[in-house]
Backbone as JSON, one array per atom type, in Angstrom:
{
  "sequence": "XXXXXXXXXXXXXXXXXXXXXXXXXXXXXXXXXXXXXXXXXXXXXXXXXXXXXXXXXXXXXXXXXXXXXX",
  "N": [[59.58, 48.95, 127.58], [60.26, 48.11, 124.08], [59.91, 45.59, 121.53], [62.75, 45.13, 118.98], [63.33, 45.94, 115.82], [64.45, 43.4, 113.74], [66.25, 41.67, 110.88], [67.02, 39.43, 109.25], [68.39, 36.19, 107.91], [67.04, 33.27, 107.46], [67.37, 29.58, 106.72], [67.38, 30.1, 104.0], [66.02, 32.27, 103.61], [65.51, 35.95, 103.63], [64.29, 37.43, 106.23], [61.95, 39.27, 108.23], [61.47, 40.69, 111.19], [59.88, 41.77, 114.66], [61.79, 41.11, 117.57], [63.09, 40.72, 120.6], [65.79, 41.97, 122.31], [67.59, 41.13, 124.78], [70.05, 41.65, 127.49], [72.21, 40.29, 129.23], [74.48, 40.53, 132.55], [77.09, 38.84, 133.73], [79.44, 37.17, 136.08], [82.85, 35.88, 134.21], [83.64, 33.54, 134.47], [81.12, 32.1, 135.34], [80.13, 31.81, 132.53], [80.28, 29.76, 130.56], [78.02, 27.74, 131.57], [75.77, 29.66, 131.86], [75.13, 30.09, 128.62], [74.73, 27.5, 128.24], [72.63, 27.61, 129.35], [70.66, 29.07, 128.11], [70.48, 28.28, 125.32], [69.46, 25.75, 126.29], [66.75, 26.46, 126.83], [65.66, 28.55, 125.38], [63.58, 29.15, 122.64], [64.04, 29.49, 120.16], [65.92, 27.8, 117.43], [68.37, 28.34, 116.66], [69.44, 30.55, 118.72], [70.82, 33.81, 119.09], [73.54, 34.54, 120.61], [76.14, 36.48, 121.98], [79.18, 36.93, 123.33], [80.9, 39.37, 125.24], [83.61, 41.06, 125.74], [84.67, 42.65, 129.23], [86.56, 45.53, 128.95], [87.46, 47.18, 130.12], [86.44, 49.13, 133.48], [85.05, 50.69, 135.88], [86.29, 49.67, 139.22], [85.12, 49.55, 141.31], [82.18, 49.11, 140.46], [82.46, 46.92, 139.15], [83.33, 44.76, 140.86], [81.43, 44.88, 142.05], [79.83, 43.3, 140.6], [81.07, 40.92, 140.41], [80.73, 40.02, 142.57], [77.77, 39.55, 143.12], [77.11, 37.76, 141.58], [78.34, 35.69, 142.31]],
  "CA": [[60.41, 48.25, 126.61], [59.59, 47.64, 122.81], [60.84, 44.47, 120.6], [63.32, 45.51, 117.78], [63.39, 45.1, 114.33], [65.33, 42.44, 113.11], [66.26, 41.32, 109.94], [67.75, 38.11, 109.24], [68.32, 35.37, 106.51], [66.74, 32.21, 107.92], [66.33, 29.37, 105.9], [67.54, 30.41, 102.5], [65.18, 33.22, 102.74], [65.8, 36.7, 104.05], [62.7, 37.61, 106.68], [62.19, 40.33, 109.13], [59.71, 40.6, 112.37], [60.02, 41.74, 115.95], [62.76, 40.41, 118.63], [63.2, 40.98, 122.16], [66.99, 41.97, 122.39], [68.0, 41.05, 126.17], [71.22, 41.85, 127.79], [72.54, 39.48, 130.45], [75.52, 40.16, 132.93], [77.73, 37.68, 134.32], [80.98, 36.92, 135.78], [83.47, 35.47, 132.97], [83.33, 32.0, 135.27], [79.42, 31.48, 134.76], [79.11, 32.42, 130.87], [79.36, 28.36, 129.86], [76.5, 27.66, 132.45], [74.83, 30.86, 131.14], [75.24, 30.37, 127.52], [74.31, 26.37, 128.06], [70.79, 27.04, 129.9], [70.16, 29.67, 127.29], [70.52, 27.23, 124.45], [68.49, 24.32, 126.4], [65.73, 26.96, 127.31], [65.69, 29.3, 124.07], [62.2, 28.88, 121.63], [64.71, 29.24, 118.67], [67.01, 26.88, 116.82], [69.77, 29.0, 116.89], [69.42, 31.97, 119.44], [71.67, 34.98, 119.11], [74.17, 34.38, 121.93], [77.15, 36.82, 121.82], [79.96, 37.22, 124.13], [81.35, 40.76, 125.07], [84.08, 41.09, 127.48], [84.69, 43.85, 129.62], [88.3, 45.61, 129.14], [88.26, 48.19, 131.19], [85.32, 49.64, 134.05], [85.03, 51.27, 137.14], [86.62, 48.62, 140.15], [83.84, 49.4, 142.09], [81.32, 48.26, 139.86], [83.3, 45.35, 138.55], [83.61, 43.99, 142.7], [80.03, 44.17, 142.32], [79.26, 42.22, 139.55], [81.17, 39.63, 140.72], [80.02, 39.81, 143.92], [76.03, 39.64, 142.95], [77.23, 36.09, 140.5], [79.2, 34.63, 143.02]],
  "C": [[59.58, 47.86, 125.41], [60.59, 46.39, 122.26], [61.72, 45.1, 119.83], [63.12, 45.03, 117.02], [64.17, 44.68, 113.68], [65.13, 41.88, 111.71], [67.23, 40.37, 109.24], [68.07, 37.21, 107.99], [68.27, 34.05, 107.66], [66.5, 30.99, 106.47], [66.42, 29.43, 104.32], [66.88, 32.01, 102.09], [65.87, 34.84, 104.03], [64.01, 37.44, 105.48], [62.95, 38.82, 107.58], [61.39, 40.35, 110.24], [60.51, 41.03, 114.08], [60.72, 40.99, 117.11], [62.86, 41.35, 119.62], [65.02, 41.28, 122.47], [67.29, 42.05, 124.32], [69.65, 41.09, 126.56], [71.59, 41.17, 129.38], [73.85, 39.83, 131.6], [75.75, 39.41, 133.8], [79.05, 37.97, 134.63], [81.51, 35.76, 135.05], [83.25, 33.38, 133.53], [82.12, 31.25, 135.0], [79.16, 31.96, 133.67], [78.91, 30.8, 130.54], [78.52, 28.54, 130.52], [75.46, 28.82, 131.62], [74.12, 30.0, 129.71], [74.03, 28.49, 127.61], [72.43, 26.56, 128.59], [70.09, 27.86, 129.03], [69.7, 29.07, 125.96], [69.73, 26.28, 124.98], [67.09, 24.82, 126.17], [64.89, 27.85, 126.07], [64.5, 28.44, 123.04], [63.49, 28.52, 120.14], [65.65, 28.49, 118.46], [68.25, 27.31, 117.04], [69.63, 30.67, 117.49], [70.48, 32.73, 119.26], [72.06, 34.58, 120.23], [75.94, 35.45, 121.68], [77.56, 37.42, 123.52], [80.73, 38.51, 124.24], [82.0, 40.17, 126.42], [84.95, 42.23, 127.82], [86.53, 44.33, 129.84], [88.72, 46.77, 129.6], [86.61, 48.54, 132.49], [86.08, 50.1, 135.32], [85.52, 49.5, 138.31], [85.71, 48.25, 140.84], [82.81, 48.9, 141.98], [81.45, 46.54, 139.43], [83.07, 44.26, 139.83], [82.56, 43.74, 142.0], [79.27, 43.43, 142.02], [79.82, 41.33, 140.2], [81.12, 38.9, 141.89], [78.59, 39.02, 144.4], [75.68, 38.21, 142.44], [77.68, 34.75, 141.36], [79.96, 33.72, 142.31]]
}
């Protein structure tokens, strides 16, 4: 795995530098909890936190996710 290159406006100013883009899944039940320990735990002021939600998949997979989250 490499960082990406991000490019942002922080600040007033526009800057650019290396980020770690991580991808989390969850079932829809534990995203507050998620989202909240991400925000307590998170180095940055305002972390990237986006919500995607799944509108179609395999059943089989789907069980499993929400199997694995409890």
């Amino acid at each position: 795995m490499r960082p990406i290159h991000s490019v942002y406006r922080w600040q007033g100013e526009v800057r650019t530098g290396p980020e770690w883009l991580l991808t989390i899944k969850t079932a829809e039940r534990r995203y507050t909890e998620l989202e909240r320990h991400i925000q307590a735990n998170h180095p940055y002021e305002t972390p990237e936190i986006v919500r995607l939600t799944i509108a179609g998949g395999s059943r089989q997979y789907l069980d499993w996710i929400d199997e694995c989250v409890g």
